[in-house]
Backbone and ligand atoms as CSV (ligand in chain L), in Angstrom:
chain,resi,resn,atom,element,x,y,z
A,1,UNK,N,N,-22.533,160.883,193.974
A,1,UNK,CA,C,-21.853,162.174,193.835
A,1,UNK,C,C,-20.571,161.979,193.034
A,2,UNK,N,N,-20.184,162.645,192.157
A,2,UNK,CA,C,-18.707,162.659,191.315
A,2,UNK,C,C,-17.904,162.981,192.416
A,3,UNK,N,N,-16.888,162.576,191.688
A,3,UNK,CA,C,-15.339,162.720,192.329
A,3,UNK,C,C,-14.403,163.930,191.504
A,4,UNK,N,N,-14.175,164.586,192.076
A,4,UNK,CA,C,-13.266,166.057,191.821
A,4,UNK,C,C,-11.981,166.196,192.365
A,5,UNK,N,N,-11.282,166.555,191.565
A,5,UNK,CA,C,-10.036,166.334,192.240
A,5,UNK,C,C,-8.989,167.546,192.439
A,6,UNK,N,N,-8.479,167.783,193.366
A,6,UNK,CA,C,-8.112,168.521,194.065
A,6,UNK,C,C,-6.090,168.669,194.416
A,7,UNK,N,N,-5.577,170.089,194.075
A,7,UNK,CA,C,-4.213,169.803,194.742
A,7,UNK,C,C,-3.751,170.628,195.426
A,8,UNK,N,N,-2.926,169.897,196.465
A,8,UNK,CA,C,-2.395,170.319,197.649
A,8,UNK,C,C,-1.148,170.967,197.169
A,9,UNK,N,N,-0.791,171.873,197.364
A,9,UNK,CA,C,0.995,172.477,197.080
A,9,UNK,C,C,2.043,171.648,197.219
A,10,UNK,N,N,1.678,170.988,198.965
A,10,UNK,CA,C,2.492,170.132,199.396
A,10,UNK,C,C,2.264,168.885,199.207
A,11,UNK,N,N,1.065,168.588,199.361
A,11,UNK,CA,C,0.915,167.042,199.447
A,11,UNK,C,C,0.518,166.870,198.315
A,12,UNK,N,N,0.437,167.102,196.834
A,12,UNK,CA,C,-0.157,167.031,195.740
A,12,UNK,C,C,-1.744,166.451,195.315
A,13,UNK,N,N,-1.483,166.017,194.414
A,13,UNK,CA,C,-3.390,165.612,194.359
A,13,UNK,C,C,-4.207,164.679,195.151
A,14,UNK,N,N,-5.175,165.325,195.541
A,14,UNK,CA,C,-5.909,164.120,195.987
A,14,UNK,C,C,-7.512,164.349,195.539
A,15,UNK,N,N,-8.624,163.388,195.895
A,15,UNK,CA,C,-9.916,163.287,195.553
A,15,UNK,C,C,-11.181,163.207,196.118
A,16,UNK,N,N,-12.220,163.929,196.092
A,16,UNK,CA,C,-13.505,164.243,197.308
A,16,UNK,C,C,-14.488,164.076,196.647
A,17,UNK,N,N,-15.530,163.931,196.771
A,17,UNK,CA,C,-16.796,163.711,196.254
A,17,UNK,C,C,-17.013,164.647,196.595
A,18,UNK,N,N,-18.152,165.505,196.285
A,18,UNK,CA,C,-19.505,167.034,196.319
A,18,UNK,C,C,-20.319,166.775,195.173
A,19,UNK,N,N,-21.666,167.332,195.761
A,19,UNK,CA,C,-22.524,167.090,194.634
A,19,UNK,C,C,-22.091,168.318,193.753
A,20,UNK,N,N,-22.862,168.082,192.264
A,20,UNK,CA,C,-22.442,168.857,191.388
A,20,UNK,C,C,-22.855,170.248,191.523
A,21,UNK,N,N,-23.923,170.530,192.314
A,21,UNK,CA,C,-24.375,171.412,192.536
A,21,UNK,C,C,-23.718,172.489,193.563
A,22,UNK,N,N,-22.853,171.526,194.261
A,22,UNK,CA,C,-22.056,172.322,195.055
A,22,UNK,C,C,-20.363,171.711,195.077
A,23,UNK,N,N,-20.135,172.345,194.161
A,23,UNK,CA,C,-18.595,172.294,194.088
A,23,UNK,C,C,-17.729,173.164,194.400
A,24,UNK,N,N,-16.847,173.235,195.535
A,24,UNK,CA,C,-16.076,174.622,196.011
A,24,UNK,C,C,-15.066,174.486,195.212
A,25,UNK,N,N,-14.402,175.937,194.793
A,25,UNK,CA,C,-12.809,176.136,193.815
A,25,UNK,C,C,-11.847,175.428,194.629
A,26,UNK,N,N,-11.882,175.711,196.520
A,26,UNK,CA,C,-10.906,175.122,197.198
A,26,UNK,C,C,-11.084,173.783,198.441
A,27,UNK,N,N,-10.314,172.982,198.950
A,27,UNK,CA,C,-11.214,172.683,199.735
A,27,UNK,C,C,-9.809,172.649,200.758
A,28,UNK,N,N,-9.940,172.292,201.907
A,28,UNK,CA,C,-9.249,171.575,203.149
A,28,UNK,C,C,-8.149,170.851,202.358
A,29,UNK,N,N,-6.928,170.494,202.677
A,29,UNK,CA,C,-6.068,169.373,201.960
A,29,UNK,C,C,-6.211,167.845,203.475
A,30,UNK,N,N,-6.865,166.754,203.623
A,30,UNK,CA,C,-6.900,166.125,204.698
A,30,UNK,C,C,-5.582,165.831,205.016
A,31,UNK,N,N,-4.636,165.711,204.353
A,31,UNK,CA,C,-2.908,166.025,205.232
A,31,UNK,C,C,-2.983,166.467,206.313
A,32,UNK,N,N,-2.398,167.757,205.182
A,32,UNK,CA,C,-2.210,168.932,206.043
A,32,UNK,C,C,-3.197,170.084,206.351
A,33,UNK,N,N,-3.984,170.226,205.781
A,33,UNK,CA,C,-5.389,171.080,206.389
A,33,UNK,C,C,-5.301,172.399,205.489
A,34,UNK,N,N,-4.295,172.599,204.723
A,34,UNK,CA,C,-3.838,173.800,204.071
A,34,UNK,C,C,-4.768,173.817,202.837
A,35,UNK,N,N,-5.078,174.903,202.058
A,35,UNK,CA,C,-5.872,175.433,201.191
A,35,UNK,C,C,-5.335,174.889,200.005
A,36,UNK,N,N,-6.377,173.454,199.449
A,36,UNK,CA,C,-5.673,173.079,197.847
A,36,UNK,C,C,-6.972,173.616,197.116
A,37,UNK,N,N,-6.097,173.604,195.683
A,37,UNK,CA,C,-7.173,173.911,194.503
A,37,UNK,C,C,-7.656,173.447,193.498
A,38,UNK,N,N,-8.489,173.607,193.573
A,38,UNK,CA,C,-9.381,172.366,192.774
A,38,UNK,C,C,-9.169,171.969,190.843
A,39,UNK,N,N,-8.321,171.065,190.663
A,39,UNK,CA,C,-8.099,170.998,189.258
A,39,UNK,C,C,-9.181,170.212,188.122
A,40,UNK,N,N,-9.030,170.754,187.457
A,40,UNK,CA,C,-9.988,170.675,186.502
A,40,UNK,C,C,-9.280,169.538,185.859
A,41,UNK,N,N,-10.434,168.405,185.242
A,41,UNK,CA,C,-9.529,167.006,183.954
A,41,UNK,C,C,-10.876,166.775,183.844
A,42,UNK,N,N,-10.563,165.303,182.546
A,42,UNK,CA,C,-11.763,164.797,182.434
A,42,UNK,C,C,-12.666,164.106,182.864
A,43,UNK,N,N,-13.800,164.173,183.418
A,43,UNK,CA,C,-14.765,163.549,184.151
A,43,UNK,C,C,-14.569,162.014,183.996
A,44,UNK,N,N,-14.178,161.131,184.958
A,44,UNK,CA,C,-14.103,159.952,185.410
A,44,UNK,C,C,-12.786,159.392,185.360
A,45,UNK,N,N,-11.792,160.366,184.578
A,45,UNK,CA,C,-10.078,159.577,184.041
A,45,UNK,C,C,-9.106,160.855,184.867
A,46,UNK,N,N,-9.695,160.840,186.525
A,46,UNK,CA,C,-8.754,161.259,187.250
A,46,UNK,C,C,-7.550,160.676,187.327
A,47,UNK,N,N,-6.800,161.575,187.768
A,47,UNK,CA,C,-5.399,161.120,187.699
A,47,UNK,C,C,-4.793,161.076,189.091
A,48,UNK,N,N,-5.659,161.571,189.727
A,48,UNK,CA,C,-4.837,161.708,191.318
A,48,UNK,C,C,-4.486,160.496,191.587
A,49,UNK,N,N,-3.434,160.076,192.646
A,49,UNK,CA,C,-2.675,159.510,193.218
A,49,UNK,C,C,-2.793,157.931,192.281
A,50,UNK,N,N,-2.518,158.377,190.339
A,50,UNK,CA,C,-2.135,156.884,189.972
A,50,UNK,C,C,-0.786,156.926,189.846
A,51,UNK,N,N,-0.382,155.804,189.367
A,51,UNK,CA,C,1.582,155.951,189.687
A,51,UNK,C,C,2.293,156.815,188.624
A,52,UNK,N,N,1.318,157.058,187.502
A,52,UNK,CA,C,1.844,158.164,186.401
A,52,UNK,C,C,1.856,159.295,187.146
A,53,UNK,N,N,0.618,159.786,187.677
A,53,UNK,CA,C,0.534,161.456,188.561
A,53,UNK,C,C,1.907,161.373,189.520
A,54,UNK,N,N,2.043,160.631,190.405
A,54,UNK,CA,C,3.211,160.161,191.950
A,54,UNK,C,C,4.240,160.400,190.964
A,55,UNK,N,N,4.888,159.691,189.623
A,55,UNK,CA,C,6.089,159.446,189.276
A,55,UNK,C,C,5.944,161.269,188.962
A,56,UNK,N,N,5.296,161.743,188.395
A,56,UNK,CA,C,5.440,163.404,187.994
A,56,UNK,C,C,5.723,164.269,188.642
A,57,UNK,N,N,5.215,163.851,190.044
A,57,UNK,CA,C,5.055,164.733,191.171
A,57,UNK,C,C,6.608,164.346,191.731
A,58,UNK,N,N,7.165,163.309,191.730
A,58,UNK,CA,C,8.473,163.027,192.407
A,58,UNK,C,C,9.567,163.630,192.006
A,59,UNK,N,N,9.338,163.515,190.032
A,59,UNK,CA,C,10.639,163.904,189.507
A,59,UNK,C,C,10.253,165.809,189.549
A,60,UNK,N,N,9.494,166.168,189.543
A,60,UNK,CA,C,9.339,167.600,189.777
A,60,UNK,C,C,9.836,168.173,191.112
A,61,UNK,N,N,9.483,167.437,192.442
A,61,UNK,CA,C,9.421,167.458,193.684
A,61,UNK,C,C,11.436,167.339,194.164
A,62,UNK,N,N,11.965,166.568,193.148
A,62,UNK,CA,C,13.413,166.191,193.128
A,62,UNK,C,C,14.453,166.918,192.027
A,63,UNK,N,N,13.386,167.855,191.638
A,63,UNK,CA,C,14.268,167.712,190.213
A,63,UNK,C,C,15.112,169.321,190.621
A,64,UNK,N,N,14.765,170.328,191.912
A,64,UNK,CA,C,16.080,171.037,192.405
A,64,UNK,C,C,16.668,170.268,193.838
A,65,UNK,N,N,15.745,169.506,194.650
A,65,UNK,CA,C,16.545,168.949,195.546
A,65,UNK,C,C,16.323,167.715,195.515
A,66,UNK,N,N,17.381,166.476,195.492
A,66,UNK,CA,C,17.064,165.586,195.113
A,66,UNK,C,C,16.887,164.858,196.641
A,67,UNK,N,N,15.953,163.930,196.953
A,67,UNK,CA,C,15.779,162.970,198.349
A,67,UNK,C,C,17.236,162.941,199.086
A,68,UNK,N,N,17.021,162.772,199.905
A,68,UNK,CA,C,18.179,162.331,200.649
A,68,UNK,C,C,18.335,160.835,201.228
A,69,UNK,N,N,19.740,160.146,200.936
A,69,UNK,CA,C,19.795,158.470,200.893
A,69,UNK,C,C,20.261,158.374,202.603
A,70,UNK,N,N,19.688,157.899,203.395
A,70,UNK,CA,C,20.390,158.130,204.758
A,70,UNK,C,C,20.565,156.283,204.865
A,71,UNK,N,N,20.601,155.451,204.525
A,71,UNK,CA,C,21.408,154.345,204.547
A,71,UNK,C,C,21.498,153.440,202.544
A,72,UNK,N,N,22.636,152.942,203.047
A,72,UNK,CA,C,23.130,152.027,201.711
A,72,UNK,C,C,21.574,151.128,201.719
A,73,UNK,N,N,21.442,151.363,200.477
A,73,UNK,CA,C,20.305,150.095,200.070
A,73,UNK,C,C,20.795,149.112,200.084
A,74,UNK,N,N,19.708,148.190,200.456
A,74,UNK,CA,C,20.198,146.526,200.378
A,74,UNK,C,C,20.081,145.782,199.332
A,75,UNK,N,N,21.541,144.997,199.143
A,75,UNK,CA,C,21.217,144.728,198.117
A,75,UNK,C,C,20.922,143.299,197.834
A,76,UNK,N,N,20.795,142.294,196.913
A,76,UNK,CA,C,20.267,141.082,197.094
A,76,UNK,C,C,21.018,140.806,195.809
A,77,UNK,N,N,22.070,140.234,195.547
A,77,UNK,CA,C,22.779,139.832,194.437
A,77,UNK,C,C,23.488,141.070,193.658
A,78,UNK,N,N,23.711,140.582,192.308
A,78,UNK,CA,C,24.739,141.558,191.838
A,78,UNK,C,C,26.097,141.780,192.487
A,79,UNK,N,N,26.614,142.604,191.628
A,79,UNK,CA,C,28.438,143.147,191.921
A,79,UNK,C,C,27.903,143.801,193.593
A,80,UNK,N,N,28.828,143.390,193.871
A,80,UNK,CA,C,29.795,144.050,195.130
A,80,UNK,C,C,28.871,143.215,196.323
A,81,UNK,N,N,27.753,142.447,195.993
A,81,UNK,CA,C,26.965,141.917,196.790
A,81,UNK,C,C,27.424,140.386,197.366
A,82,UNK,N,N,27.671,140.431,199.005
A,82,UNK,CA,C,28.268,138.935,199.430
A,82,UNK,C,C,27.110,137.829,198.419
A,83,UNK,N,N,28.378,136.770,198.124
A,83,UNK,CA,C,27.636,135.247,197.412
A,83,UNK,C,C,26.878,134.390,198.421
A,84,UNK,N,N,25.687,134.417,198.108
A,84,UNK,CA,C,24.634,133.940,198.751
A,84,UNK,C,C,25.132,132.478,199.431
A,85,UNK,N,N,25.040,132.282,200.153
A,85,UNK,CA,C,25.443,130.860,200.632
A,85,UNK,C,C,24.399,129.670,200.897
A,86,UNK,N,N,24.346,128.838,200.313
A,86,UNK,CA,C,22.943,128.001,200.374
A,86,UNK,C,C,23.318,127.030,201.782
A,87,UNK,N,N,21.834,126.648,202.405
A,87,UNK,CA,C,21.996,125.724,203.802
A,87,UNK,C,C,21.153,124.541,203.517
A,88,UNK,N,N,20.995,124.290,202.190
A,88,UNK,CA,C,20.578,123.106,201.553
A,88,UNK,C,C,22.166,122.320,201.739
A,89,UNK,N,N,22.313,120.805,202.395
A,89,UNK,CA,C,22.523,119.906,202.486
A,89,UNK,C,C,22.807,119.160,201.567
A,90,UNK,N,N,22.036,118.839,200.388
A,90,UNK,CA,C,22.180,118.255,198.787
A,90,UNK,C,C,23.129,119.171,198.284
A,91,UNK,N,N,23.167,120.268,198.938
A,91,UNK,CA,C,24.336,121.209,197.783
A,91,UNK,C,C,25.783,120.710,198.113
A,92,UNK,N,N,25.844,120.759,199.359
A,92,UNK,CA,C,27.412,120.000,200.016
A,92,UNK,C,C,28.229,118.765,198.601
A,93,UNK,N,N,26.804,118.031,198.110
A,93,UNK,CA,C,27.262,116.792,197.263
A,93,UNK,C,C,27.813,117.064,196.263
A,94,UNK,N,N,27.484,118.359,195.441
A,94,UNK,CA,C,27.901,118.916,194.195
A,94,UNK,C,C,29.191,119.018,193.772
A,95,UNK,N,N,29.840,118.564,192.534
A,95,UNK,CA,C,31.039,118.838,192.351
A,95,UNK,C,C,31.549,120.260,192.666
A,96,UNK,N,N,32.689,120.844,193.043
A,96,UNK,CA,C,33.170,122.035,192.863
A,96,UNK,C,C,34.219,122.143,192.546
A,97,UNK,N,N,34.184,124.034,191.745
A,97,UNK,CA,C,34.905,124.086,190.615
A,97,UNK,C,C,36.393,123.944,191.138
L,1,ZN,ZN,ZN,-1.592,169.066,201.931
């Protein structure tokens, strides 16, 4: 059976098999259960959930409210980031500056 692909309002695209013979305009969204609609592309070069479709859907999804950051990311080097301290033993031997 082909794969048809389908979008949710909320949860954006996703993908179902039906035979060709029976293809509904809408189906169920398995999320959320809400009524998505069935988008039309080219047969086999779906696009649902590859990281090009996700990155489209994010900056659209952000682009009047942007995510909300509820803690400082961590960071692992770079400015403002504590200097890593090594517990290698051989390092103790090293000249310093
Ligand atoms: Zn949904």
């Amino acid at each position: 059976m082909p794969v048809y692909e389908f979008r949710c309002e909320a949860c954006g695209p996703f993908e179902a098999r039906h035979a060709m013979t029976d293809v509904p305009r809408s189906r169920e969204c398995p999320a959320c259960g809400t009524t998505a609609r069935r988008v039309f592309s080219v047969a086999g070069l779906s696009r649902a959930n590859s990281p090009r479709a996700r990155a489209i859907d994010d900056a659209a999804r952000s682009a009047e409210a942007p995510d909300v950051v509820r803690s400082v990311p961590r960071q692992t080097g770079g400015r403002g980031a504590p200097p890593a301290v090594s517990r290698d033993p051989r390092h103790l031997k090293l000249p310093r500056p």
